[in-house]
C-alpha atoms as one frame of an Amber mdcrd trajectory, in Angstrom:
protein
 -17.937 -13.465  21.214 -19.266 -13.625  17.495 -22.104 -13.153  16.227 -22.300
 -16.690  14.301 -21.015 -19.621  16.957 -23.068 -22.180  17.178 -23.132 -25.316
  19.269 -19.412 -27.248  18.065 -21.364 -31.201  17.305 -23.853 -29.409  15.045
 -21.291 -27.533  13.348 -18.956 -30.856  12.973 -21.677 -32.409  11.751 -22.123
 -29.881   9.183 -18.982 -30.025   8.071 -19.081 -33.966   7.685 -22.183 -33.588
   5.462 -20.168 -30.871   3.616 -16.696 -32.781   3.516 -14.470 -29.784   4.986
 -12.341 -29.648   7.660 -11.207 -26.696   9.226  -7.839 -26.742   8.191  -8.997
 -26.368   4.761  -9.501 -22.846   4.876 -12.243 -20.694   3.995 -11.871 -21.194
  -0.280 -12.421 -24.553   0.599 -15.332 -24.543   2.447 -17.110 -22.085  -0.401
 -16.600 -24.670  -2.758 -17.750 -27.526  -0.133 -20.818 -26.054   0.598 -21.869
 -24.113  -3.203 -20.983 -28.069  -3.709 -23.351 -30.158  -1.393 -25.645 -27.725
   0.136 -28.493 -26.390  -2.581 -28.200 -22.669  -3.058 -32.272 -21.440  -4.282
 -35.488 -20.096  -3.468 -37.438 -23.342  -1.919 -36.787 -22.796   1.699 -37.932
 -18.736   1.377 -40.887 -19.533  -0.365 -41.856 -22.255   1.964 -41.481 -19.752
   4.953 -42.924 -16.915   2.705 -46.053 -19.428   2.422 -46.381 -19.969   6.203
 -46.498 -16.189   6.542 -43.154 -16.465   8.236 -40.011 -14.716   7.843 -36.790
 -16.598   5.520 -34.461 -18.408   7.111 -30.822 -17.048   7.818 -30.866 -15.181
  11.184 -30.450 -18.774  13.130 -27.664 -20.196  12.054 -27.741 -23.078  14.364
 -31.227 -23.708  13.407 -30.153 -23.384   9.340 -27.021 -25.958  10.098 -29.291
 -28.758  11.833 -31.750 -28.927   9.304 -29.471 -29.824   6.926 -27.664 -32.244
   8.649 -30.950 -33.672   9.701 -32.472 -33.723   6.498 -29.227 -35.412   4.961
 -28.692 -38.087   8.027 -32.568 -38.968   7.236 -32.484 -38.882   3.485 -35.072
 -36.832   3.005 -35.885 -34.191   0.259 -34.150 -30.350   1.179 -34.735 -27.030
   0.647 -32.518 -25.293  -1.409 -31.500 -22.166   0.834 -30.994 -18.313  -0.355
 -27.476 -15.853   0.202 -28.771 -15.570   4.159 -28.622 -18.768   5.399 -25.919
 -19.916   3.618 -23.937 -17.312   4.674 -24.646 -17.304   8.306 -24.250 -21.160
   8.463 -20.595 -20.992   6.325 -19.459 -18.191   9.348 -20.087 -20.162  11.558
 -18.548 -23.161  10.760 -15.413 -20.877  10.464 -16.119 -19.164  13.785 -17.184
 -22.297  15.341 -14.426 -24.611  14.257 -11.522 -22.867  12.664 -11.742 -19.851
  15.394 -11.462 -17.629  12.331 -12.835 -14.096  13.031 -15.828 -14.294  10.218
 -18.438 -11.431   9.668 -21.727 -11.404   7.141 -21.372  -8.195   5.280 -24.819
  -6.958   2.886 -24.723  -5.728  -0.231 -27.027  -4.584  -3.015 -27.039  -5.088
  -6.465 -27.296  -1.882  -8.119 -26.719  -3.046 -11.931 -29.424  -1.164 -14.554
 -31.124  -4.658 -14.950 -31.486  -5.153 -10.120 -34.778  -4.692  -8.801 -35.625
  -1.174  -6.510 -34.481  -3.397  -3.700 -32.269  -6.557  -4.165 -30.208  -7.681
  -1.209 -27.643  -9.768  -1.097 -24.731 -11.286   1.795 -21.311 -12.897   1.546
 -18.662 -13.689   4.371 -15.601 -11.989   4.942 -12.498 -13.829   6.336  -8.600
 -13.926   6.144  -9.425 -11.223   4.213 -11.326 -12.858   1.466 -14.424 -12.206
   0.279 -16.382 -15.393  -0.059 -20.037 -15.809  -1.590 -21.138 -19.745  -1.037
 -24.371 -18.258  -2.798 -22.601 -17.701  -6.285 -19.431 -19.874  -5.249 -17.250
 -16.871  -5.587 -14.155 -15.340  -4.059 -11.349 -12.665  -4.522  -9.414 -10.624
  -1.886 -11.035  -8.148   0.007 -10.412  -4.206  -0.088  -7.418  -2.564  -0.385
  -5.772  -6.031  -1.583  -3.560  -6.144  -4.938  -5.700  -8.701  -6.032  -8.955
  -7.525  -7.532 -10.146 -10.586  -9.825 -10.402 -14.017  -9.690 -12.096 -16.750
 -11.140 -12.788 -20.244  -9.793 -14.988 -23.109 -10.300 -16.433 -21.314 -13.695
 -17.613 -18.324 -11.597 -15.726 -15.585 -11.886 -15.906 -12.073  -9.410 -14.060
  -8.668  -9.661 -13.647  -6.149  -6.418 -13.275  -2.612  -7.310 -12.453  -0.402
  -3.977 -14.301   2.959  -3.541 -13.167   6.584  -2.271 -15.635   6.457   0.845
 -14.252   3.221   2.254 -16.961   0.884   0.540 -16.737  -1.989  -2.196 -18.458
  -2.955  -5.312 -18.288  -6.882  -6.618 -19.197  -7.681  -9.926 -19.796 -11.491
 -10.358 -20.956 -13.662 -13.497 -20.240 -16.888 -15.089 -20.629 -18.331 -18.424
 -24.238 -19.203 -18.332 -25.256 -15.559 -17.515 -26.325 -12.686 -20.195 -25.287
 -10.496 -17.846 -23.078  -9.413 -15.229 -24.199  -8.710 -11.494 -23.073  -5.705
  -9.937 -23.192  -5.547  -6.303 -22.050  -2.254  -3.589 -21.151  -3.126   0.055
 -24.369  -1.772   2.022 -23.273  -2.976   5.695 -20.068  -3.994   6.278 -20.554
  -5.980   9.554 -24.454  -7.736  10.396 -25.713  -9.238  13.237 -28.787 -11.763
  13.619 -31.112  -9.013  14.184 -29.798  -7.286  11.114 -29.789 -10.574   8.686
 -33.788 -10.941  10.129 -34.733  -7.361   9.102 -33.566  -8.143   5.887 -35.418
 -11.120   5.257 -38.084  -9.981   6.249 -37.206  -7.265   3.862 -37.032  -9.678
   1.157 -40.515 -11.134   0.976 -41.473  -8.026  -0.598 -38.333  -6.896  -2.426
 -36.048  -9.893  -3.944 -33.996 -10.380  -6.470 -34.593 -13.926  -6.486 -37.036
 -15.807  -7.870 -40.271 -16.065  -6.475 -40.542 -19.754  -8.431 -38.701 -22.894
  -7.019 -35.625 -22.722  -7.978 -32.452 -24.674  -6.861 -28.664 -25.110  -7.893
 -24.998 -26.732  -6.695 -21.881 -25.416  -8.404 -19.242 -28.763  -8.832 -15.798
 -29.232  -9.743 -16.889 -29.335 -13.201 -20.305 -28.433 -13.313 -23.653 -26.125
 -12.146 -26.559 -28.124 -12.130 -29.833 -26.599 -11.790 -33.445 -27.245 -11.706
 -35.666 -23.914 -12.579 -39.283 -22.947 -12.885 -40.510 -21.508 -15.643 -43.391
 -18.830 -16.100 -45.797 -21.185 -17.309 -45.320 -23.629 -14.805 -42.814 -26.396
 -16.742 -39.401 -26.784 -15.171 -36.065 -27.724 -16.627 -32.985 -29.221 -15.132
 -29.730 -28.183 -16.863 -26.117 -29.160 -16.384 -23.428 -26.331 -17.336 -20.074
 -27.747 -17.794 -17.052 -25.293 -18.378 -14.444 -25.523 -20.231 -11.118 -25.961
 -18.190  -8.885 -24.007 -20.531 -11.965 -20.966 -20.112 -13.537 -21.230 -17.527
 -16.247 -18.448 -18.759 -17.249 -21.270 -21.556 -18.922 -24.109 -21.837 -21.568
 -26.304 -22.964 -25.300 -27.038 -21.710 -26.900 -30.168 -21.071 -30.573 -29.112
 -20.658 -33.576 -31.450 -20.250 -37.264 -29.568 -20.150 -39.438 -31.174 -17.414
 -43.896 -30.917 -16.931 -44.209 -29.789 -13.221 -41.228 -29.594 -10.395 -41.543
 -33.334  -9.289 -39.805 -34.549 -12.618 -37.630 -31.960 -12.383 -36.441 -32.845
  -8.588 -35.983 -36.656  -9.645 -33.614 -35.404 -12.960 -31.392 -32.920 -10.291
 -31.020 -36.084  -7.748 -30.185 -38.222 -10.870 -27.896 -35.539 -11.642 -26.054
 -34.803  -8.205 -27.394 -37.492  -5.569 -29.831 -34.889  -3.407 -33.430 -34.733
  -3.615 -35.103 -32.418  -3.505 -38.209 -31.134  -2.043
């Protein structure tokens, strides 16, 4: 029994809301959900508010908020690596009977945080990161690069058994550098870690929210003082490591929210 099935009409509603079906494949549904699910830091910092721990442990839980929140059209959350990770294995788990596991890493770059956790899925032996919308074969596989989608991602296998993954895209300054830390989780696990994280994050502790498209990232960010901007990144097909920047600067996160649904057709909250 894994770790990640949930109950099979939530999870085919997810995938409605997402547009996969589970003959797609796994590549697929990394794009479908870095597509139409918000990737961010608005659902942490609401629970981080209540003085309750992030969302991710509960799949199930993860999975019918968003397909409540989209049947209702209300404003969402954007969600951070945890969630989205739990939710995408077990849509594969749940409908595709593919044998999916949540493996933690941590970024250990000269420019991470002491502490800066992050989670991916592992299936079919890919490695698949709806969080940065990333994939490339998993250890020991010839392949060790791969870009799609503008993101790009490069495995490098270790002498102990582990794996580093260094990910980036064209709208980056830097590259992300990231060293298998558990190779299989469980709910209890993915809790301890965000509970972990409302102390020690590499994400942003200001709303934040994102969706990687065919052709585009749009995001909405907080600045330090307060202002927000909402930018869209389109890459060049020929390189997909280039491209150009659409950016408008916003007063306060409400503007912001109503350029992203202009932008990509969710609000947000």
């Amino acid at each position: 029994m894994s770790h990640w099935r949930i109950d099979p009409g939530v999870a085919r509603d997810l995938a409605d809301v997402v547009g996969w079906d589970p003959g797609d494949g796994p590549v697929a549904l990394t794009r479908a959900l870095a597509a139409r699910v918000p990737a961010g830091s608005t659902a942490k910092l609401a629970a981080v508010a209540a003085g309750e721990v992030p969302p991710g442990a509960d799949a199930e839980a993860v999975a019918r908020r968003i397909v409540a929140d989209r049947a209702a059209g209300r404003p969402e959350p954007s969600w951070a690596c945890w969630p989205r990770s739990t939710v995408m294995a077990a849509l594969l788990v749940t409908l595709a009977g593919a044998p999916a596991t949540v493996v933690a890493l941590r970024r250990i770059d000269a420019s991470a945080p002491p502490v800066d956790l992050h989670s991916l899925v592992v299936v079919d032996g890919l490695l698949c990161d709806t969080y940065f919308a990333s994939v490339v074969a998993g250890p020991g596989a010839e392949e060790v690069e791969r870009t799609v989608g503008g993101v790009w991602c490069r495995r490098i296998d270790e002498p102990d058994g582990r794996w580093r993954l260094f990910v980036g895209n064209g709208r980056w300054g830097q590259t992300l550098d990231y060293r298998m830390l558990a190779p299989v989780v469980d709910p209890g696990d993915v809790a301890a870690f965000c509970a972990v994280s409302t102390a020690h994050t590499g994400l942003p502790t200001r709303p934040t929210a994102f969706v990687w498209r065919a052709a585009d990232l749009v995001e909405t960010i907080t600045h330090a003082d307060g202002t927000t901007a909402t930018r869209s990144w389109t890459w060049d097909p020929a390189d997909p490591r280039q491209g150009v920047v659409d950016q408008a600067e916003h007063p306060d996160w409400p503007a912001a929210t109503d350029d992203f649904k202009a932008r990509t057709g969710i609000p947000l909250l």
